[in-house]
Structure formats: C-alpha cells, structure tokens
DRENMI-17049 format. One record per atom (N, C-alpha, C): residue number from 1; residue in three letters; atom name; x, y, z. Coordinates in steps of 0.05 Angstrom, whole numbers. Layout:
resi;resn;name;px;py;pz
NUM;Ala;CA;X;Y;Z
...
This chain:
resi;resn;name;px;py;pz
1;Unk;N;-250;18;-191
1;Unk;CA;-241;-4;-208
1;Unk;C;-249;-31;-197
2;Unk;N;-251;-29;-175
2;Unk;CA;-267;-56;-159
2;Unk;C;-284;-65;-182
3;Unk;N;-293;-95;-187
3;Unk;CA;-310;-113;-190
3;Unk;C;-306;-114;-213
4;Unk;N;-286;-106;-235
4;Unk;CA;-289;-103;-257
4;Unk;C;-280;-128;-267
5;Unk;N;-286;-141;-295
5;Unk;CA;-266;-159;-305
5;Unk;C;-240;-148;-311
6;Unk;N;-222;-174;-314
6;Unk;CA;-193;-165;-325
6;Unk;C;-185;-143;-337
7;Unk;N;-197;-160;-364
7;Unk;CA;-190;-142;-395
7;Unk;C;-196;-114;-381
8;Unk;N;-228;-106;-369
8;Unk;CA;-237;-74;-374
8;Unk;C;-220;-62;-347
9;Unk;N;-213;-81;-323
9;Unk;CA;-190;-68;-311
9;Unk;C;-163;-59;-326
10;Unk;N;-159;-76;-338
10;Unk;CA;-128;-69;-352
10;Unk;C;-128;-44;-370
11;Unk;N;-161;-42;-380
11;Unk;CA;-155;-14;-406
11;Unk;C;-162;2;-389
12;Unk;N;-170;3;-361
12;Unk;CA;-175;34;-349
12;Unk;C;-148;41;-337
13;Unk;N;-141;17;-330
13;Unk;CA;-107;26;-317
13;Unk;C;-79;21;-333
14;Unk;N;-84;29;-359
14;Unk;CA;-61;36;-377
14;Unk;C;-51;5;-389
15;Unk;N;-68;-24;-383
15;Unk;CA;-59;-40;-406
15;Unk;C;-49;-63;-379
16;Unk;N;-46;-50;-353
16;Unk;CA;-27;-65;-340
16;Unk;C;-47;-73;-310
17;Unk;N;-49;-96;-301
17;Unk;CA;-59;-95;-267
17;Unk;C;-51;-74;-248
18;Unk;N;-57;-69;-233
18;Unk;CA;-38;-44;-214
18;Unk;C;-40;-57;-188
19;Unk;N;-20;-65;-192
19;Unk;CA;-11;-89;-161
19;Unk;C;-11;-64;-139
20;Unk;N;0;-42;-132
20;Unk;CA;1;-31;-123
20;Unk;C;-24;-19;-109
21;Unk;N;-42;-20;-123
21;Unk;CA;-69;-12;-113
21;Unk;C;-89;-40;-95
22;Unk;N;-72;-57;-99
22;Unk;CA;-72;-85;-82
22;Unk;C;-67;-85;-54
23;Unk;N;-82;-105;-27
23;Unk;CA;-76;-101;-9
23;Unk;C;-83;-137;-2
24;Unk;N;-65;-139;28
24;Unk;CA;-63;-171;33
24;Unk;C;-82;-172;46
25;Unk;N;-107;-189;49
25;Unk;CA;-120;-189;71
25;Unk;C;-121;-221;92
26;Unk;N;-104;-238;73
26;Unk;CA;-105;-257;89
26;Unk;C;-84;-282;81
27;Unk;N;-59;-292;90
27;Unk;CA;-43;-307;87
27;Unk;C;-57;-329;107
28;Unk;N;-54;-356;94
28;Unk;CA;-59;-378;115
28;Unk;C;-64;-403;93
29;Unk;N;-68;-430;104
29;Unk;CA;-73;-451;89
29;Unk;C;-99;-450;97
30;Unk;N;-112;-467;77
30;Unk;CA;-150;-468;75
30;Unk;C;-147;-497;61
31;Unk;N;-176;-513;69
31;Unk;CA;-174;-537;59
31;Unk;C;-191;-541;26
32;Unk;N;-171;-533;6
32;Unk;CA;-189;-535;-24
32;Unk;C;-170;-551;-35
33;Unk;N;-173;-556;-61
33;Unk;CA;-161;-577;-76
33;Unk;C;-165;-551;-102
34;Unk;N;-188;-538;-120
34;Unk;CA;-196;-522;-134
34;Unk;C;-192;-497;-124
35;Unk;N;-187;-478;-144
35;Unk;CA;-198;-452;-137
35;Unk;C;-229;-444;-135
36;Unk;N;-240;-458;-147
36;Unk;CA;-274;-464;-144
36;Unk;C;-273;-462;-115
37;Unk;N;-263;-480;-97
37;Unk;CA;-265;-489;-69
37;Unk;C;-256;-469;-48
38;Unk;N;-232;-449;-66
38;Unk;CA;-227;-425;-49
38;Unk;C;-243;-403;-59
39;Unk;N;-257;-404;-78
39;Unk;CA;-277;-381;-77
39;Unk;C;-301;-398;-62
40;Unk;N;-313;-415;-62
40;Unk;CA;-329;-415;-36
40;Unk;C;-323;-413;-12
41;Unk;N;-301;-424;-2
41;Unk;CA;-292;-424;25
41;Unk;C;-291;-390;24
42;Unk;N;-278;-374;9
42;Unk;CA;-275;-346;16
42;Unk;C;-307;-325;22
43;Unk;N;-326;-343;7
43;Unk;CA;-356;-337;2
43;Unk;C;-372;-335;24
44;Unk;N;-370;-369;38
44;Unk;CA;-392;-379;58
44;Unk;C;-380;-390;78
45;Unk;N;-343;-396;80
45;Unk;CA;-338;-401;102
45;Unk;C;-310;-388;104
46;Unk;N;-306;-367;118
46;Unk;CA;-285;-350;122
46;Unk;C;-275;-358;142
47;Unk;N;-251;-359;139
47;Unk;CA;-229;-382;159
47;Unk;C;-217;-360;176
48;Unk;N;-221;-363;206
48;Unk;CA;-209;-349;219
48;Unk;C;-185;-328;222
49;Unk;N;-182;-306;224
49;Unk;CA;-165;-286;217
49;Unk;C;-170;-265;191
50;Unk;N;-187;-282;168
50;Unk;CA;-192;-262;142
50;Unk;C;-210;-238;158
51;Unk;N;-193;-214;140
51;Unk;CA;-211;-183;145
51;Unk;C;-221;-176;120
52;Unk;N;-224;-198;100
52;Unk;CA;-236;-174;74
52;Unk;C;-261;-177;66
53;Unk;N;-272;-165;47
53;Unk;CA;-301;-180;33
53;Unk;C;-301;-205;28
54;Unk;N;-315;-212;21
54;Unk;CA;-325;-245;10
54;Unk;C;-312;-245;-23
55;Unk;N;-303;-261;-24
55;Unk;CA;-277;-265;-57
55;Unk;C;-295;-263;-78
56;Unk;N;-289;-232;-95
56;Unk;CA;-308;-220;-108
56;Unk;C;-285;-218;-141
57;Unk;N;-304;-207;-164
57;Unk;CA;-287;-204;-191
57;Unk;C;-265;-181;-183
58;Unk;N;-236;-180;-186
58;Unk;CA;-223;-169;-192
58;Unk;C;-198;-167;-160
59;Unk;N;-207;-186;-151
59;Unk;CA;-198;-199;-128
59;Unk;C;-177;-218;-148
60;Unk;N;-150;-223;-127
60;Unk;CA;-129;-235;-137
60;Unk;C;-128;-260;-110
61;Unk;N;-117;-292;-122
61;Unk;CA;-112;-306;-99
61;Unk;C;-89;-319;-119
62;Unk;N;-68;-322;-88
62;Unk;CA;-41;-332;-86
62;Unk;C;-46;-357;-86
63;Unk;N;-31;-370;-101
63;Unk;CA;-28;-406;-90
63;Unk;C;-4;-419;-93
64;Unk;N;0;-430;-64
64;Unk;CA;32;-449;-74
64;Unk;C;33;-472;-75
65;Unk;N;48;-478;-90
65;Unk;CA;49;-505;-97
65;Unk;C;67;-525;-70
66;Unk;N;76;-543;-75
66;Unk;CA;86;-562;-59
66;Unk;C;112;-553;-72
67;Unk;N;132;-537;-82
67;Unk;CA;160;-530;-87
67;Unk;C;156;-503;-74
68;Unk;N;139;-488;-58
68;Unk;CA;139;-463;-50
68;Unk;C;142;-450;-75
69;Unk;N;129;-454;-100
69;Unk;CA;127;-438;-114
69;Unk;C;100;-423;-118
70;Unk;N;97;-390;-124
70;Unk;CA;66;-392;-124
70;Unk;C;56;-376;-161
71;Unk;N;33;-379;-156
71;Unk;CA;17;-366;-185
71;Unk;C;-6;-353;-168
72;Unk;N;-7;-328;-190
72;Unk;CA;-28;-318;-185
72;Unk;C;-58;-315;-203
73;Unk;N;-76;-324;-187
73;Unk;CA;-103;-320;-216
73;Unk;C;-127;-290;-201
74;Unk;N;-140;-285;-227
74;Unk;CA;-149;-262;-219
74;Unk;C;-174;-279;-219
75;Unk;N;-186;-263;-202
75;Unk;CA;-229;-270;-208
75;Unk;C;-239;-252;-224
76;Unk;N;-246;-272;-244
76;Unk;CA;-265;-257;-256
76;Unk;C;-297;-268;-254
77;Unk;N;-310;-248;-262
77;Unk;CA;-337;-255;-268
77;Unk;C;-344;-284;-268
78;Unk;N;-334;-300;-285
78;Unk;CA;-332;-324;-298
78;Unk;C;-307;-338;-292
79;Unk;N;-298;-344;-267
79;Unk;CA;-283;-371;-263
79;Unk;C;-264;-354;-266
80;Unk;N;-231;-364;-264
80;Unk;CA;-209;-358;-252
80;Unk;C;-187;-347;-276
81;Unk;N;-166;-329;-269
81;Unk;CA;-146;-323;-298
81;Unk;C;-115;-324;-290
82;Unk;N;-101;-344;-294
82;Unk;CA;-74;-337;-293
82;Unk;C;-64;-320;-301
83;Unk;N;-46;-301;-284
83;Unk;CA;-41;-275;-291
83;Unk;C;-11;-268;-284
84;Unk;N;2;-255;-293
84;Unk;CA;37;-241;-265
84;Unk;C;23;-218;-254
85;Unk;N;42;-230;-231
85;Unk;CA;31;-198;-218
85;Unk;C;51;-190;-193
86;Unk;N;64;-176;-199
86;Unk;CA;82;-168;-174
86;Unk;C;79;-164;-140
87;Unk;N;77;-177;-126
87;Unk;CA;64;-177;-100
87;Unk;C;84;-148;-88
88;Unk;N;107;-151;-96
88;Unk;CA;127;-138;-80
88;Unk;C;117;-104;-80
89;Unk;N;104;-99;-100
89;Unk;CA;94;-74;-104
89;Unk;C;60;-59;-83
90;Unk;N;43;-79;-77
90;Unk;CA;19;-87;-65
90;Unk;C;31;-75;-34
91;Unk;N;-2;-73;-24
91;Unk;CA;3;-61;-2
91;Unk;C;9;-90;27
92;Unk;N;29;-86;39
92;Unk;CA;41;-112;67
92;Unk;C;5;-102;79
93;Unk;N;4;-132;94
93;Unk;CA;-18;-136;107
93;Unk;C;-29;-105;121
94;Unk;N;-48;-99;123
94;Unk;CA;-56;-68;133
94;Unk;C;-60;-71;165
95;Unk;N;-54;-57;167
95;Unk;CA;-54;-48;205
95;Unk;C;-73;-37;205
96;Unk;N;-94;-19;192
96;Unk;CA;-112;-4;199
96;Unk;C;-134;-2;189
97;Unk;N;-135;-20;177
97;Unk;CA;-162;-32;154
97;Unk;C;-185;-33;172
98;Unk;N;-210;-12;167
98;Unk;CA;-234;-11;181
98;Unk;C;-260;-8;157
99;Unk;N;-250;-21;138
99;Unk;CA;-269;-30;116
99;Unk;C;-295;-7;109
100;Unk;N;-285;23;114
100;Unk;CA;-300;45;105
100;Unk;C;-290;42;77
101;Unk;N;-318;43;63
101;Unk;CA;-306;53;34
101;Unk;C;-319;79;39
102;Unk;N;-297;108;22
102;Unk;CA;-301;125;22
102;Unk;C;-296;141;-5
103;Unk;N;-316;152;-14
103;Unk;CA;-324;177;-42
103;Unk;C;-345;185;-40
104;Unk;N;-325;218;-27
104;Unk;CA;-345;232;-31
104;Unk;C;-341;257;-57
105;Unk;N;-355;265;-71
105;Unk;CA;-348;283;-93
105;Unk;C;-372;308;-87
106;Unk;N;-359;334;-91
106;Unk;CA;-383;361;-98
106;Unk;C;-363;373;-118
107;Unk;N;-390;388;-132
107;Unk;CA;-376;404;-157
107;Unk;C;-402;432;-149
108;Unk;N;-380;453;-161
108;Unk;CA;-402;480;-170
108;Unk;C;-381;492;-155
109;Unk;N;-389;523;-140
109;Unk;CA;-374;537;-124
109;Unk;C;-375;542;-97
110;Unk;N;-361;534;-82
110;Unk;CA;-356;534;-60
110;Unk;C;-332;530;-49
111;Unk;N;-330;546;-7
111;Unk;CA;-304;533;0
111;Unk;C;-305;509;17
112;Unk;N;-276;500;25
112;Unk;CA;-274;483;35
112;Unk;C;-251;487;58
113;Unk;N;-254;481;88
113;Unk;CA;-237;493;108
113;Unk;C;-236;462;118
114;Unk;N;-209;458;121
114;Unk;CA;-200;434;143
114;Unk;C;-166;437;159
115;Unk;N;-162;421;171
115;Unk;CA;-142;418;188
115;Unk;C;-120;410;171
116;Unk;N;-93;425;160
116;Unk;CA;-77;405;146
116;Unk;C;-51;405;160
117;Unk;N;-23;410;146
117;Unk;CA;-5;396;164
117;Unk;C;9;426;175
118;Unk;N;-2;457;158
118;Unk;CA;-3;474;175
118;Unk;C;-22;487;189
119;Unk;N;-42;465;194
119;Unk;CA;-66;484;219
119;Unk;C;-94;493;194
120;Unk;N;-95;510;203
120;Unk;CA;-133;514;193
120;Unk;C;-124;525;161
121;Unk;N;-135;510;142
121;Unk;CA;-128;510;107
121;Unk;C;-158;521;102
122;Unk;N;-157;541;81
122;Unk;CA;-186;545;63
122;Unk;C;-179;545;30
123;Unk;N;-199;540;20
123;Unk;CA;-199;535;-14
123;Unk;C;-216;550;-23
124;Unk;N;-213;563;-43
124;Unk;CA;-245;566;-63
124;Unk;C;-243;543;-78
125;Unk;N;-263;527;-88
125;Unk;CA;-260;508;-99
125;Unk;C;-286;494;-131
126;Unk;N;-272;491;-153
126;Unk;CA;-290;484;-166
126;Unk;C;-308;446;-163
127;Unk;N;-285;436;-147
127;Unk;CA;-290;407;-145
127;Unk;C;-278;399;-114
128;Unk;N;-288;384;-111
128;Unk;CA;-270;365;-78
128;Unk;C;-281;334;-89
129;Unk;N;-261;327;-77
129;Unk;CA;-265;297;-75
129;Unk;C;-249;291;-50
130;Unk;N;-263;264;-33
130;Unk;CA;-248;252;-17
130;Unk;C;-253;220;-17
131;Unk;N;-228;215;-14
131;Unk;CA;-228;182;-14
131;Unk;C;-209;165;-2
132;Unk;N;-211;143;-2
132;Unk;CA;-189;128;9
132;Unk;C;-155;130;5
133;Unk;N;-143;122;7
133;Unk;CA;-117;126;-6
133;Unk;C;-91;101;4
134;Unk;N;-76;93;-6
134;Unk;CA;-45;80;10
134;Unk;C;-32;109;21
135;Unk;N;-30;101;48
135;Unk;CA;-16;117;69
135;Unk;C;15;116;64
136;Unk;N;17;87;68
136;Unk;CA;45;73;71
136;Unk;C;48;53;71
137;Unk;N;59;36;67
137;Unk;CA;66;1;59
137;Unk;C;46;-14;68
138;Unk;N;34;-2;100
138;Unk;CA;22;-26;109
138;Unk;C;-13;-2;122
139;Unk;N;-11;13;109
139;Unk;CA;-37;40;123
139;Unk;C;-47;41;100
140;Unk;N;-83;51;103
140;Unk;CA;-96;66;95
140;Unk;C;-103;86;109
141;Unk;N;-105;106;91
141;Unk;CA;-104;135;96
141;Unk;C;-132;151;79
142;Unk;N;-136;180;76
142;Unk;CA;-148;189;64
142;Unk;C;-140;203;48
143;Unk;N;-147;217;22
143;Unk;CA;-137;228;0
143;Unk;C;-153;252;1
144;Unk;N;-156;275;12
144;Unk;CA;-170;303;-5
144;Unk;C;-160;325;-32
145;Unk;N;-178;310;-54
145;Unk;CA;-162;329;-79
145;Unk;C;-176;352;-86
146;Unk;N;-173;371;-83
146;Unk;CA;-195;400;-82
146;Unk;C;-184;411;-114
147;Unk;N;-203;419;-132
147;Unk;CA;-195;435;-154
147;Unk;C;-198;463;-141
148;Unk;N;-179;486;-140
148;Unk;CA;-181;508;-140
148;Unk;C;-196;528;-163
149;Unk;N;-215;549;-144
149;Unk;CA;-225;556;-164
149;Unk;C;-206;571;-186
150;Unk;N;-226;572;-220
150;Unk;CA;-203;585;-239
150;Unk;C;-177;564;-246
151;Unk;N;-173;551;-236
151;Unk;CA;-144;541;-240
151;Unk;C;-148;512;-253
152;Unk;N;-124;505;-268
152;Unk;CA;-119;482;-276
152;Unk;C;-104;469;-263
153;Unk;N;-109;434;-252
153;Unk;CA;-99;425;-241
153;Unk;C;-109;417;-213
154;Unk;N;-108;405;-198
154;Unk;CA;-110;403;-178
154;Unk;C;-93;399;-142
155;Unk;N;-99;402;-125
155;Unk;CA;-83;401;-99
155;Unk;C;-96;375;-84
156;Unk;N;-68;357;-74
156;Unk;CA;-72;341;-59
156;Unk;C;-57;335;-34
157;Unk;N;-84;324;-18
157;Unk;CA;-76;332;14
157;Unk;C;-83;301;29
158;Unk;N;-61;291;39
158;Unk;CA;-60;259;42
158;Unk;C;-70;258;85
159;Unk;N;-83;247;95
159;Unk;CA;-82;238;126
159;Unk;C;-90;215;131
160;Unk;N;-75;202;150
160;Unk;CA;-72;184;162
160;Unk;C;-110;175;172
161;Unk;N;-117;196;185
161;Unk;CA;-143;193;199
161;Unk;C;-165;207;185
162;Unk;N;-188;197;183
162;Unk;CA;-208;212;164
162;Unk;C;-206;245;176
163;Unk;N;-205;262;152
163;Unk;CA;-210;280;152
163;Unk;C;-234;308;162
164;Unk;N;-242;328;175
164;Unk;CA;-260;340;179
164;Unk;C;-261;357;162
165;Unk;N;-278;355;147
165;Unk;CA;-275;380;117
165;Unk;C;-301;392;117
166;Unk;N;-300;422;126
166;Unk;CA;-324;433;129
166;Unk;C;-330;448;92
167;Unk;N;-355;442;86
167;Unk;CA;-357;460;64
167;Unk;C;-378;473;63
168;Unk;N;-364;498;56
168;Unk;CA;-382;524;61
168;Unk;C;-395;539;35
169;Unk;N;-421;532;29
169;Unk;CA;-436;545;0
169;Unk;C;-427;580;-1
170;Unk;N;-406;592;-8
170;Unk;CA;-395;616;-14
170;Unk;C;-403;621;-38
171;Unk;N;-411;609;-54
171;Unk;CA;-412;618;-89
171;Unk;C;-386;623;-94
172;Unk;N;-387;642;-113
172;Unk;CA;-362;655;-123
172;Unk;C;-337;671;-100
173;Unk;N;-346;675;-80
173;Unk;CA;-335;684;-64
173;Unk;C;-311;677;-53
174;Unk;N;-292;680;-44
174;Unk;CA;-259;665;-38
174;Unk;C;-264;677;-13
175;Unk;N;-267;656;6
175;Unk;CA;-258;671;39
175;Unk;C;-234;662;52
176;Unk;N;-219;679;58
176;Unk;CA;-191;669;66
176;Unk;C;-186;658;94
177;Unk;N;-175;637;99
177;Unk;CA;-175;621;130
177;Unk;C;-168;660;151
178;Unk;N;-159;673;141
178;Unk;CA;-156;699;166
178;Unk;C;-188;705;164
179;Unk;N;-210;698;159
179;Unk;CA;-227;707;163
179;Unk;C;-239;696;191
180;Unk;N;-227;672;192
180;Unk;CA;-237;655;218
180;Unk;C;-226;656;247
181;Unk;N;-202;684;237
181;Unk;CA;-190;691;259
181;Unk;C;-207;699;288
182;Unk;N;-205;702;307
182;Unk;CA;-217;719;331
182;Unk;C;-206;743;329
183;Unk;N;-221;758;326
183;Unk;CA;-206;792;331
183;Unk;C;-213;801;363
184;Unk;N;-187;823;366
184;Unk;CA;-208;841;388
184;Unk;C;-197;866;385
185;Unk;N;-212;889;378
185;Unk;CA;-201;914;366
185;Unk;C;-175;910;335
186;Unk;N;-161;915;351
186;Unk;CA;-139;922;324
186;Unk;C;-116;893;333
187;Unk;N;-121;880;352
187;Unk;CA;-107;859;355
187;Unk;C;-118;823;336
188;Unk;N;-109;818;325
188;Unk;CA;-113;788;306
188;Unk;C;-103;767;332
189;Unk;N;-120;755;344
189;Unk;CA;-117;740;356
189;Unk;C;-113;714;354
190;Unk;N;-92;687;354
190;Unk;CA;-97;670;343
190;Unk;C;-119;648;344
191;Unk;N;-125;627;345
191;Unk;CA;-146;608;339
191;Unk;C;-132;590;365
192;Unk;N;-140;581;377
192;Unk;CA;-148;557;401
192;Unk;C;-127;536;393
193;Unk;N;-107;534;399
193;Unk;CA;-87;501;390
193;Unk;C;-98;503;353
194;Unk;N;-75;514;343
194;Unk;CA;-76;507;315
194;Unk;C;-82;488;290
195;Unk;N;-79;465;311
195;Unk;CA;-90;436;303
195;Unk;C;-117;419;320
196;Unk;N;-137;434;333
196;Unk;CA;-149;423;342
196;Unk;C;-174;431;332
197;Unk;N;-198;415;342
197;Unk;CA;-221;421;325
197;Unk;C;-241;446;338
198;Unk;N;-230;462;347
198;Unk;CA;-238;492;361
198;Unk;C;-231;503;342
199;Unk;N;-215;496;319
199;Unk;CA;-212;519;292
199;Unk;C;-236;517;273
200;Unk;N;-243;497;274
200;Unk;CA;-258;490;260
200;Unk;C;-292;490;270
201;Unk;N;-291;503;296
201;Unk;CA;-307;510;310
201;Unk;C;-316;540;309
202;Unk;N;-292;559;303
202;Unk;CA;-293;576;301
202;Unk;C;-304;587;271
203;Unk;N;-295;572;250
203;Unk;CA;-308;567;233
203;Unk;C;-332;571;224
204;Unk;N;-338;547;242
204;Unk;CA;-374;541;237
204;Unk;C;-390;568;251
205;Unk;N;-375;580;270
205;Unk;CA;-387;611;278
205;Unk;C;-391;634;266
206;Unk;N;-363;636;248
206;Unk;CA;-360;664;225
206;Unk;C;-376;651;204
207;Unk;N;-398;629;199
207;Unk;CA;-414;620;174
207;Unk;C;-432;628;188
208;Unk;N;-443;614;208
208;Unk;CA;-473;633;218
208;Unk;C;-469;660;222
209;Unk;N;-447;665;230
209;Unk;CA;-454;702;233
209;Unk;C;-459;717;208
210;Unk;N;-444;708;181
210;Unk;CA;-449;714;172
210;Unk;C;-468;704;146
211;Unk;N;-480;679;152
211;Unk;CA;-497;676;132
211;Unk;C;-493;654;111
212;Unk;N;-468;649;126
212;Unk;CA;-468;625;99
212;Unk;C;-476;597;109
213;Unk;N;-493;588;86
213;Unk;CA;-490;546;103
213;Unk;C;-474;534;102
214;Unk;N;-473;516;110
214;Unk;CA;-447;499;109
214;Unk;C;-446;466;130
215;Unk;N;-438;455;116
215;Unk;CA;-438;423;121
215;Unk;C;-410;404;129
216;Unk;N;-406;383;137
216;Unk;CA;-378;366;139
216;Unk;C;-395;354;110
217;Unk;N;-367;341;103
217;Unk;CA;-361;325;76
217;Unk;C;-366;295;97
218;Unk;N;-384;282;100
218;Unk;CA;-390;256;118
218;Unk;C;-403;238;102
C-alpha cells in the first residue's frame, strides 16, 4: 500500500486510512513555515534523530499549532491533504526498526519446515508468504502465512526475529516434521535443543539423503 495516493489507498483498505498500519518515525521541531518546507527538509535535510525514508506519497505529517493543537495531512503525489486520522491506534515509536522491507511469496507444491513456538513445524503447502508485520505497540516482527495444501484458508505464524524457513521442492508429497527425526534402530531419538538451528540442520540432511532440493526463504 506504500506510495499510493489517498483516494486509491482508501479503496484498497475498505474506504478508511489504516492508522494502525502507521508507525512514528520521528517527533521533534524542524525549522519550516509550509509543509512544502517539511517535505524538503524531510527530502534533503534530515534532522538529527529521524529513522525513516525520505517523506514520500502516502506518508502522514503531524503539525501543531501554537494552542498544542495538531492536524494531520497526508502526501500525496501532488502536494498535501487534510485528513483525521487517529494516532492513538498507529504503531508508538519502534524499538526495532532495521528498515528491511520484506516479501517474499512461492506458489505451486511444496514443503516448508521452520522453528515455531513448538520446535521444528512442517507444512505441505500450496502458497507461503513472508513479510513484515506489527509485533506489538512499539515492534516489528515477521508474519509467515503458509496455505496448506488442499485446504481453504490459511495459517498464520507471527516472530519477533526474522524467520528461518527452509523450503523443500516435495511436489505433491506431505513430509511430516517426524521424518527429520534421528533414529537408531527401533528407538526415535529426539532432535538437538528443540528450538535451535541443529533442527533445521538436520533437516537440510534427510533432503540430501534423500533427494530433495531445497532452499531458505531469504
């Protein structure tokens, strides 16, 4: 939705801004008189402390007046738009903002094996996507939404820290995370620290042994 004008933001997101999908990147006084003067200053001279891009279409700036009252105008394409917009809903300044933009998308058939909040997860999957996401009031996080194969609907899987998502070209095939087990005889052995990246090591071993390729989502 980035860079869009108003209007074609408002009809992709149901008629309304989505303050919520908003984040602060910089509270402070700047020396303008115009908003002309704060989209250059935001352009060619970034005032100590700003972490965001350079003040682009669909970018929002606060301004207060001399009663501490403020308005908000959106950028558009073409010069500036008074607008409402609920700040209270928007993400508090971010603590973890490292300016990755992230989308990644595969479609067709395949699995997908990563670390989730119980240890080594596998999918068959008609689609994956991964992307950025709001963590929490003041985090960005990552979003993995995997379509299962056959199924309607989709599964979503939220982390704090980018994700290791191995995907493995299976075709049609469903391989179940006990495949990545260590065996020895008739004993199922478990996997190395349940949360650590030796599962996912082990992984990448039962694909070469047996033949399949397989890649991180990077």
């Amino acid at each position: 939705m980035m860079f869009r004008d108003f209007r074609n933001l408002c009809i992709a997101c149901g008629g309304e801004l989505p303050a919520e999908c908003y984040e602060a990147v910089y509270t402070g006084e700047v020396n303008a008189v115009t908003l002309e003067d704060v989209y250059r200053i935001f352009n060619i001279e970034h005032p100590k402390g700003f972490r965001g891009h350079s003040l682009s279409p669909s970018d929002v700036v606060e301004i207060y007046d001399f009663a501490e009252e403020s308005s908000f105008y959106y950028c558009n394409p073409a010069g500036f738009l008074k607008i409402p917009f609920d700040k209270k809903k928007a993400f508090s300044e971010i603590q973890n903002h490292d300016y990755e933009q992230c989308e990644i998308i595969r479609c067709g058939n395949f699995s997908i094996v990563f670390l989730g909040a119980q240890g080594m997860q596998s999918a068959h999957c008609s689609k994956v996507v991964l992307t950025r996401c709001k963590y929490s009031k003041s985090q960005l996080g990552y979003r993995l939404r995997y379509f299962p194969w056959g199924e309607d609907g989709y599964q979503d899987k939220e982390f704090l820290s980018r994700p290791k998502v191995l995907y493995v070209e299976s075709g049609f095939k469903n391989i179940p995370v006990s495949a990545f087990y260590e065996r020895t005889d008739e004993i199922q052995k478990s996997w190395p620290g349940r949360f650590s990246d030796d599962c996912l090591k082990l992984a990448e071993k039962w694909c070469r042994e047996n033949g399949y390729r397989y890649s991180y989502l990077l």
